[in-house]
N, C-alpha and C positions, 0 to 999 in steps of 0.2 A: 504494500500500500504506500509504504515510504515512495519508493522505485516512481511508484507511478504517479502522487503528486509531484516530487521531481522534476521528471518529464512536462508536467503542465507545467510546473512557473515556467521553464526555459520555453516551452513551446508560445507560453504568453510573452513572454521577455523580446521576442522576435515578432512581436504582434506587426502590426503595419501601421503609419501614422501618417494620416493625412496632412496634404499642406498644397499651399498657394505657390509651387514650384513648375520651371517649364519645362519642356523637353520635346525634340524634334521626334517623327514618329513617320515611315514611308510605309508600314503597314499596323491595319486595325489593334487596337491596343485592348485587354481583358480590364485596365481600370482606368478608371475617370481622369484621375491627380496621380501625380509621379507619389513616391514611396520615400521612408527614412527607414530603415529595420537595425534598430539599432540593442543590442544583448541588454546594458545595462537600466534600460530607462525602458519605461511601458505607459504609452498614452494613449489616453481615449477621452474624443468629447474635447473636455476643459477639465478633467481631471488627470490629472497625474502622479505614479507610482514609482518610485526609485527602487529597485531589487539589486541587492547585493549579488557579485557574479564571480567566482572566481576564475583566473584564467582559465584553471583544466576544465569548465564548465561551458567557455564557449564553441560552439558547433565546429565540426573540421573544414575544409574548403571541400565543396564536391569534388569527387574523384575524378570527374569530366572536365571542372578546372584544373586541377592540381596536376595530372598526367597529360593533356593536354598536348602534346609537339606543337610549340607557336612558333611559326617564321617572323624572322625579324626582315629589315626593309636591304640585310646584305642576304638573304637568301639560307642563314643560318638558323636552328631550330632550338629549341631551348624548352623547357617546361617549368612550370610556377612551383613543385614542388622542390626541383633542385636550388630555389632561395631561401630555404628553410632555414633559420638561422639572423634571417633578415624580417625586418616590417616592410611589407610588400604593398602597394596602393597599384590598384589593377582599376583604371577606368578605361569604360568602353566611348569610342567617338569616330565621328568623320569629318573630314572638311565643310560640308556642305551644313552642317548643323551650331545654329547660331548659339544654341546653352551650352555646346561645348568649346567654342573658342572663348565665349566669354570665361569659365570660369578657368582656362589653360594659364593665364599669368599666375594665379594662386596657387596651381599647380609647379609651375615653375618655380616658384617661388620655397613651396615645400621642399621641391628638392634638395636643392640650392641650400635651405637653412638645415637641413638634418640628413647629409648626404654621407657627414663622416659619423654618423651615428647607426648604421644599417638600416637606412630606406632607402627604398627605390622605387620608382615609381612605373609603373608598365602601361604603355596605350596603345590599345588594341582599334586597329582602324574595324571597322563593322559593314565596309562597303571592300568591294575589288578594283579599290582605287590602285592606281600605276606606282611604283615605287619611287617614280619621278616625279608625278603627282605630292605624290606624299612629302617626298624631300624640300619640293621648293615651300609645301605651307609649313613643315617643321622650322625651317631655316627663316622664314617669315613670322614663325609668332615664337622665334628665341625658344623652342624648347628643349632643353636638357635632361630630359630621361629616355628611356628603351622605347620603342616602336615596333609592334609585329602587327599580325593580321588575327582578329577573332573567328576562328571555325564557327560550325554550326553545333556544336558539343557546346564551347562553351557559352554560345552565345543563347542558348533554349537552357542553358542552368540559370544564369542571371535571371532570365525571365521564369524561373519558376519562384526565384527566391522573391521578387521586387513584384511581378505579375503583373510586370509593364512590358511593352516592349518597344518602346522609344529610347534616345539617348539623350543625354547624357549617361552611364549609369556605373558604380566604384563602389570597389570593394576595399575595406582595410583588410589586410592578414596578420596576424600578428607572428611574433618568432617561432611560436612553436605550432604555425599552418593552422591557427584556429582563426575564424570572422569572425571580426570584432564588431564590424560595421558595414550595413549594405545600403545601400544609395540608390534609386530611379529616379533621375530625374534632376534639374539643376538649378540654379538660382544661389542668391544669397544664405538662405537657411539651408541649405545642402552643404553650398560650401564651408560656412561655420560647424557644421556638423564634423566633415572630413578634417577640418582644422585640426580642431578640439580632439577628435583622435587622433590622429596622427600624433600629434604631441603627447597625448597620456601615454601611447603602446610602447613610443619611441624611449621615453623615459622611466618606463616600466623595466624592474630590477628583476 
């Protein structure tokens, strides 16, 4: 019985929270408003619930993420579980989508501040854009972290987690491959969100 209310807080802890956030979308999306899913914080309405969370409690990265083979934009392949060890930020975007160029300075920005601290940040294009394509808007909007292409694996997990399927949409990981925090969707309260982890996982002993 323990076991099993357990399972509910965490399964509540990962509830979904609406907001006034935007996100680009080229096919039918299953919810109204992008998503925050975030382990330690649980909101519904105007109420809200704080649940203490310990690391080894939060969820592991699906296996569809974590083993994944991502190309990068030199043609080399890599997988999200071999940065185990690291706090990992995996957002999904493309060029053509205006909530994700907007929030890529903040992004940059993350890097840039906590780069020699093990994070790294990984963006996955979501279109079969040209890898020239790609180059001249990385080198246009100053970005500084990894670049591959998002499969269809990983890209039908995000949307199971967020049950959106527009973009912008980021995942924290933390070191030891658990999400910390899942993200659909963009704007200001998204990216205070990703902020504010980034900084606690990064700093986490």
């Amino acid at each position: 019985m323990k076991n099993l209310f357990k399972s509910i807080i965490l399964f509540a802890a990962l509830s979904v929270v609406f907001s006034s956030l935007t996100a680009c979308s080229n096919t039918a999306s299953t919810q109204k408003g992008p998503v925050i899913e975030t382990a330690p914080t649980v909101q519904n309405g105007n109420a809200s619930e704080t649940t203490e969370v310990k690391k080894s409690d939060f969820p592991p990265v699906p296996t569809a993420i974590a083993q994944s083979e991502i190309k990068d934009l030199e043609g080399n392949t890599f997988k999200i579980e071999d940065k185990k060890g690291k706090v990992v930020l995996i957002n999904l975007w493309a060029t053509w989508c205006g909530p994700c160029r907007a929030e890529m300075p903040e992004l940059v920005a993350l890097q840039e501040k906590y780069r020699d601290k093990g994070f790294e940040i990984v963006g996955l294009d979501t279109d079969p854009e040209s890898v020239e394509e790609i180059k001249a808007f990385a080198e246009k909007m100053k970005l500084n972290y990894q670049l591959g292409y998002a499969d269809g694996k990983i890209l039908s997990e995000f949307i199971k987690l967020t049950r959106l399927s527009g973009i912008p949409q980021t995942m924290i990981i933390n070191r030891e491959g658990k999400m910390v925090l899942v993200v659909g969707g963009g704007g200001a309260r998204a990216v205070n969100n990703i902020k504010e982890m980034v900084e606690k996982t990064v700093n986490e002993s």
